[in-house]
Structures are given as structure tokens and as C-alpha cells.
N, C-alpha and C positions, 0 to 999 in steps of 0.2 A: 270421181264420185264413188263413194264407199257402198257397197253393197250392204243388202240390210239381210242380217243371216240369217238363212236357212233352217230347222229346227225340225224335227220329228217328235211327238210327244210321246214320253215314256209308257211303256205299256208292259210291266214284266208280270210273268205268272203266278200265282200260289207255288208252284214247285222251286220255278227259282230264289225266290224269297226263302221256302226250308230250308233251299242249299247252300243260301247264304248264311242263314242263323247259323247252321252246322262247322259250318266252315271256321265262323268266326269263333263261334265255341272252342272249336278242336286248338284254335290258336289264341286266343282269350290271353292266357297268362306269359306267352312266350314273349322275352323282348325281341322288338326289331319287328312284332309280327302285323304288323302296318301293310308293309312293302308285298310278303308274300297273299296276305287277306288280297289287298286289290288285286295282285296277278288272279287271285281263283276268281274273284269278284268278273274281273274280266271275261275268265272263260266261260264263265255261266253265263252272261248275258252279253257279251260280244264286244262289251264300251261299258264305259264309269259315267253312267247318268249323273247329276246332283242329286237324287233321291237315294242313289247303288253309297254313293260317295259319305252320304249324310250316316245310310244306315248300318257302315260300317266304321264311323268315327265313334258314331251312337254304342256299336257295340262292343268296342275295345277300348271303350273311354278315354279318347282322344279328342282333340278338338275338331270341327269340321275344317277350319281352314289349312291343319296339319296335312288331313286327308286329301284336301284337294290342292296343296302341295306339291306333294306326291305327285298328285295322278297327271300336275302340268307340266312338272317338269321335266318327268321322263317320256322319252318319247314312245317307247312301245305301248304309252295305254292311251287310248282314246276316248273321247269325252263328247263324240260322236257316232250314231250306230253307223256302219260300213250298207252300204244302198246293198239293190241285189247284182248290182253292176258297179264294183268297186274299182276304182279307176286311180294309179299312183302313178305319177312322173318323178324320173329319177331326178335329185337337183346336185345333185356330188359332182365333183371338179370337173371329171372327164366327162361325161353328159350334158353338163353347165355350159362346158366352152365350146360343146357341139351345138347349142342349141336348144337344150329342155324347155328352155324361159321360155321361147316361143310356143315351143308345142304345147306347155300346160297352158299359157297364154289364148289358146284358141280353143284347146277345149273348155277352159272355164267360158269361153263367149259362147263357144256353140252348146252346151248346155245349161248356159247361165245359174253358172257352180261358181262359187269362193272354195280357195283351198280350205279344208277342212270341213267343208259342208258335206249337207245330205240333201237330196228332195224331197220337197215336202211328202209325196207322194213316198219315197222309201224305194224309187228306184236306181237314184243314180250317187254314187259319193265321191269325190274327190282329195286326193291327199298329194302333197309332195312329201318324199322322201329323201334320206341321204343315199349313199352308194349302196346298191344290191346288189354287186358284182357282177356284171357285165360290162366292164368298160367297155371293152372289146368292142361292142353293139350300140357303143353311145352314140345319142341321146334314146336313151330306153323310158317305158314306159310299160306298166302291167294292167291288164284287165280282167277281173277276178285271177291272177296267178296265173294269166298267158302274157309271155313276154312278148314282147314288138320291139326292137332292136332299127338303128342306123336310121329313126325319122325325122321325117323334116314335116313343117310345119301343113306343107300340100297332103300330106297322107291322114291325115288328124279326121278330116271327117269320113272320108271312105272305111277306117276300122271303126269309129261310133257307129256306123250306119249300121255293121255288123248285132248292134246292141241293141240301138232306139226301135226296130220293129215290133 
């Protein structure tokens, strides 16, 4: 049974919005300047909302679907905000045949997350990734930017519990 996704509603400031106009100004007339707009687009607000995505196809006169193109193909941009408990299992060769499948497997149960999702709430987010370079420690796994190295599926909830209080 497929899970019904997860969703945050967009909420971006009067400031970010300036700094988006600015942005896309400064890069307005440059070709190819699609790719770098989203990368700033990103840093201002963290992910490529469809409103981030629109208003910047909007303002380098491009189509929206060019824009969000882009934003699906590559995988460093996110079309999801990151929780405040951002959670990625590694899923690259050597993590894969240790085992990640299971471990993200358990945390998407125990916190009833789809990869790629957020909670509604905007606490918790889930992402698979490719190789972060720790084979060494495979099956890895990060928690805001703390690695967890060599797990197995029995240790999955004892480090969330570190989180869920």
C-alpha cells in the first residue's frame, strides 16, 4: 500500500522573496543561468518549493516545466523542506549490501516517513542517499550531519529515541 505523501505548506518571508528577485536579476540575461538561480533559490529557503520553482522560471523567462526539470533531476536540490531532525540512509553499493534497505526500511515504519518526505508537523525528514564516503562504516546513516556507521536494523530505534523526546 502506497503511502499518501507527506507535505509542509510553503511559508517563505518578505526577505526571502527580495533575495530572490535580486538573485535572479543579477542573473537575468546570463545564459545557462537557470541552474545557478535554483542553486541560490535553494540556499535562501533550504528546498525548491513549486511557488520558489514557478517564481523563478517567471523571472528568467523560462517555462515552469524547464524549471522543475531541473530541480528533479539533479539530485542536490530538494523539492522538500529538510524537518528539524533530518535523517539520510546511505543507499550506495557498499552500505546497500550491508544492509541500509533494512535500516531505512524501519525508520520509515517507525516514524511513518516515505523517502523523501517531511512531517506534517516539520519535525522529522527522511532522504536516501547515494555514497557519502564512509564505506568503511557501512551501512551508514546521518542525523542532522552526525554519522552512525556499521548498523543493523536492532539499533534504528534506540538512536531515534535520541531525537523523538
Amino acid at each position: 500500500m502506497k503511502k499518501k505523501p507527506t507535505t509542509v505548506a510553503f511559508s517563505g518571508t518578505q526577505e526571502q522573496a527580495l533575495a530572490l528577485d535580486k538573485l535572479i536579476a543579477e542573473h537575468k540575461d546570463e545564459p545557462g543561468a537557470l541552474m545557478p538561480v535554483l542553486q541560490g533559490a535553494q540556499e535562501i529557503y533550504g528546498y525548491l518549493p513549486e511557488e520558489v520553482q514557478r517564481r523563478v522560471a517567471a523571472g528568467l523567462g523560462v517555462p515552469f516545466e524547464e524549471a522543475y526539470g531541473v530541480s528533479t533531476f539533479y539530485s542536490q536540490f530538494s523539492l522538500n523542506p529538510k524537518g528539524q531532525v533530518a535523517i539520510s540512509v546511505c543507499l550506495g553499493t557498499a552500505c546497500y549490501v550491508k544492509g541500509s534497505g533494512g535500516v531505512l526500511d524501519k525508520i520509515s515504519s517507525v516514524l511513518n516517513l516515505g523517502v523523501g518526505e517531511t512531517s506534517r508537523d516539520g519535525k522529522y525528514s527522511l532522504e536516501a542517499t547515494r555514497c557519502i564516503g564512509a564505506c568503511g562504516l557501512a551501512p551508514v546513516m546521518t542525523v542532522n550531519g552526525e554519522v552512525y556507521g556499521r548498523l543493523n536494523v536492532a539499533q534504528v530505534e534506540g538512536i531515534l529515541s535520541k531525537y523523538t523526546k
